[in-house]
N, C-alpha and C positions, 0 to 999 in steps of 0.2 A: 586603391582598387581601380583597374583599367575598365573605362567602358565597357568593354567585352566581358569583361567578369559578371559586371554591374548588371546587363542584360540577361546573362546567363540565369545569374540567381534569381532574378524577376519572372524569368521563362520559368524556374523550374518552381517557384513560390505559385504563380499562377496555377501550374498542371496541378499541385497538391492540393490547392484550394478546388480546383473544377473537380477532381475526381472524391476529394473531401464532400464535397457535396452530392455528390450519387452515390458512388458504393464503396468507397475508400477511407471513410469520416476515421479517423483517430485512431483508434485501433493498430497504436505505438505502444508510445508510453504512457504509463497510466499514472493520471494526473492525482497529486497528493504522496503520501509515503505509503510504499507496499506493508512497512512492518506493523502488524497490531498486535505487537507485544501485552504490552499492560492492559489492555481489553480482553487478555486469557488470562487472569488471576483475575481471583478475588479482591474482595472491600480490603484494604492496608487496616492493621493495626492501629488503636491509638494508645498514646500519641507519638507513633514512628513514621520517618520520613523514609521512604525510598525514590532513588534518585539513579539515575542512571544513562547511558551513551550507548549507541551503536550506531556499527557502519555495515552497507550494503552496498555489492555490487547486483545487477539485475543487468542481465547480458538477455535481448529481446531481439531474437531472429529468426523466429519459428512461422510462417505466414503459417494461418487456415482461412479453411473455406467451407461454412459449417463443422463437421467432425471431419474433413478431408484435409491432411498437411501436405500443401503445394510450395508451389517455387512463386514468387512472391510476383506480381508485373511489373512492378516498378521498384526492384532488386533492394529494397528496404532489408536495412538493420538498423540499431538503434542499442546503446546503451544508458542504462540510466544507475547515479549512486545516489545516497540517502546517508546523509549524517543527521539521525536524530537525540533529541535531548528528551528526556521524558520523567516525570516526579510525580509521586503520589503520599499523600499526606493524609494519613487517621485525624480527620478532624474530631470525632466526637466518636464512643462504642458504636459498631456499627458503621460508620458513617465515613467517606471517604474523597477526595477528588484527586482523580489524574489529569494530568496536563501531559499533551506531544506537542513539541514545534522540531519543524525539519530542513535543514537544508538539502536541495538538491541540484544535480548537474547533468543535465539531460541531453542526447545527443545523436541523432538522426541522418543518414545517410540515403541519398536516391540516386542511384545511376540511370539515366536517359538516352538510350541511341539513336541516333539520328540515322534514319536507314537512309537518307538521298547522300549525305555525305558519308557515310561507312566508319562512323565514329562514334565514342561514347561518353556523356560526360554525366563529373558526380557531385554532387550539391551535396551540404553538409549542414545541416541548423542544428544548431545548440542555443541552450539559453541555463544560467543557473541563477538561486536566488533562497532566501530566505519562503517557506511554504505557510500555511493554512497553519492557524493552531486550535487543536482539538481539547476540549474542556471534556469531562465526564464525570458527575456524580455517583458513586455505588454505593445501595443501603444494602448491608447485610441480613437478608430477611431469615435464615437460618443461618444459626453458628457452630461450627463441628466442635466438638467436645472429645473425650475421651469414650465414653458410651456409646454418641452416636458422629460418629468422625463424617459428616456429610454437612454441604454446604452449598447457600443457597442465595444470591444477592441480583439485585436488580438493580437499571440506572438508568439516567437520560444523563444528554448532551449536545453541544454542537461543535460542530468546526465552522471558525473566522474565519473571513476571508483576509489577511493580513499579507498572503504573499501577490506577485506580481501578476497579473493575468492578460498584462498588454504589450510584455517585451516585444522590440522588433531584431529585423535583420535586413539589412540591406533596404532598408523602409519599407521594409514589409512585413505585417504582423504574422507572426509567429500560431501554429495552430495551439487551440488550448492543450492538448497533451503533451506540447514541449514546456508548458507555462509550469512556472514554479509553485503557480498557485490557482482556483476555481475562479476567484471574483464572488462567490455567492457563498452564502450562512447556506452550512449543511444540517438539519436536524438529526438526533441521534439515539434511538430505545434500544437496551444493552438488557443482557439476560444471561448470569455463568452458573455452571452449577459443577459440584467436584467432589468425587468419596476418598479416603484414605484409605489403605489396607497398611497400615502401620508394620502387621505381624511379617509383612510381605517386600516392607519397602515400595510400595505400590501407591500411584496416584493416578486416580481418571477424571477427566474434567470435559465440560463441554461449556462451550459459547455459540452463543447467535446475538446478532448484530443488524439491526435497519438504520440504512445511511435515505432522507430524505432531501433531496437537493432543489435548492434552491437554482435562480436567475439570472445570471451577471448581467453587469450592466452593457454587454455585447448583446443580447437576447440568448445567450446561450446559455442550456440546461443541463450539465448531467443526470444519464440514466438513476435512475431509484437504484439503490444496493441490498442484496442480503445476503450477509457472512455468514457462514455458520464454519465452527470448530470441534474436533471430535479427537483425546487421543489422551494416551497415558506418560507415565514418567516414570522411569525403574530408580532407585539410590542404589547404586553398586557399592560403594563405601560410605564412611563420612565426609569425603571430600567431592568422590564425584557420583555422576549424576547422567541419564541418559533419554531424552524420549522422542516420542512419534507421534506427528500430528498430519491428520487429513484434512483440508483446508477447501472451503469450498468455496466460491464468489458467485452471486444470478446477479446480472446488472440488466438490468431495462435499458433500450433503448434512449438514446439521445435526443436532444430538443434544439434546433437553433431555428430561431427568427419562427414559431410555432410549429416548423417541419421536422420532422421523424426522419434522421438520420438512417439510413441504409446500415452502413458497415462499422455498427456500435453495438454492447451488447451482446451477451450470452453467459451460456453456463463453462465455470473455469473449478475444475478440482485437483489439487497439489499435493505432494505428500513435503512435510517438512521434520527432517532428521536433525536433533543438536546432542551436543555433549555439553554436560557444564562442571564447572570445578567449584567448591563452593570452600569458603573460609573465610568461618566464624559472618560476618555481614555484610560479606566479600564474596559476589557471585560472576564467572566470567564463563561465557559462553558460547560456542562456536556453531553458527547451523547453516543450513541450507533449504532451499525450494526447489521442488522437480516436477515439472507438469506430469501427470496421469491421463486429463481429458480435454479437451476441450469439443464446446458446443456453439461455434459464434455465428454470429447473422454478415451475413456479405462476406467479402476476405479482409483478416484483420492479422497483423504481426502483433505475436505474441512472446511470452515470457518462456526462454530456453533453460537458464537456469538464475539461483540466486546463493550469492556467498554472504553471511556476515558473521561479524563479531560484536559483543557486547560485555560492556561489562555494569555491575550496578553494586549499590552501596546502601545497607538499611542503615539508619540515624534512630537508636532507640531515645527518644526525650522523657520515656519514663525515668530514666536511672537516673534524672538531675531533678526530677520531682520530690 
């Protein structure tokens, strides 16, 4: 890399840092895996293993400003993909743990002109890496039956900080929403609940989810999180399968070195459409995410759309008992 290059990206590391710190903080790509799969079902079976893959694209080009969608100042886009790994295992009636760990590859774009010379130039950070891994217990406090097909489980958890949260660029640290990982123990209280309409092929479910975060060792804090999920699932056939989910995120506000980040934070609601095909313990599934709202504090680039696919695998260990 020619000194001129070398400058350039220091020039433009700086301007993302200074305006990071007023009213620009992060408000990319959102650090951790978008997918929370296995935190919308239910406590697993015992003693059956499901185990499963998926991959995501999240194409993030959308600036707002509050509920106003602008043109962005500093002409930011950003993509970010997610290969995650995810398993859940009936340890005991009732009783349950999932595990996510994710890779991801995150990848950010700033154009800069230089209005004395009549020129424009575009900086580029990326960084990929092994992510955060999320533990979660679920007790099945109600269990659906034939009579009363409704169902009812609670959990805790946390997410490790196991992934990278100090990669550089050009010797220069990387903001944490390019990071592959937090740096700080996330805490976790999980709440689903689901009815059956068997005669209908019908299933309604809902989640809510508190993500409490922890401190890295940069002084930096992400916002407090609360998920909530709301949607059903039609069975077309025995094979396939189809539903809708409204997906909602409230993130508090950001924390670095004890100061309240400007342009972190707000209300984010999604509609998420998938198809799945199912055979025998063999489930493959195709969906997507589409913003509906947003409500952000400062101007933040946000999520324009998301592709992925998935496929998972139940392992019954009853039928070798």
């Amino acid at each position: 890399m020619s000194v001129n290059h070398l400058l350039f990206y220091l020039f433009i590391s700086a301007v993302v840092s200074l305006w990071s710190n007023k009213s620009y903080a992060q408000g990319c790509c959102t650090v951790g895996a978008s997918s929370i799969g296995g935190v919308e079902s239910g406590a697993q079976k015992y003693p059956t293993l499901n185990f499963g893959v998926n991959y995501q694209f999240n194409s993030v080009t959308r600036a707002y400003q509050e509920t106003d969608r602008i043109d962005d100042p500093l002409r930011r886009t950003a993509s970010v993909a997610y290969f995650n790994i995810h398993a859940e295992y009936g340890l005991q009636t009732h009783l349950s743990l999932y595990a996510l760990l994710y890779f991801s590859d995150k990848t950010r774009e700033i154009t800069v002109r230089n209005v004395a010379g009549g020129f424009t130039e575009t900086g580029k950070f990326s960084a990929s890496g092994i992510g955060d891994l999320t533990l979660l217990a679920k007790y099945q406090v109600v269990t659906p039956s034939i009579t009363s097909p409704f169902e009812l489980a609670l959990g805790a958890g946390a997410s490790l900080p196991t992934g990278s949260f100090t990669k550089e660029q050009s010797n220069a640290e990387l903001s944490i929403d390019l990071q592959p990982g937090t740096g700080a123990t996330t805490l976790i209280v999980w709440a689903f609940a689901m009815r059956n309409v068997p005669t209908l092929g019908l299933r309604f479910f809902a989640m809510t989810m508190y993500r409490y975060s922890g401190t890295n060792f940069n002084s930096y804090r992400l916002g407090d999180e609360f998920l909530t999920t709301i949607g059903g699932e039609y069975s077309f056939s025995e094979h396939f399968g189809g539903s809708l989910v409204l997906r909602s995120r409230y993130a508090l506000q950001d924390f670095s070195n004890r100061r309240t980040l400007n342009a972190t934070g707000g209300t984010y609601h999604d509609l998420m459409p998938s198809i799945s095909y199912y055979d025998g313990p063999s489930q493959f599934r195709v969906f997507s995410q589409l913003p509906i709202y947003r409500n952000v504090r400062g101007i933040q680039l946000t999520l324009a759309y998301l592709l992925g696919v998935e496929y998972s695998y139940a392992f019954d260990f009853g039928e070798s008992l």
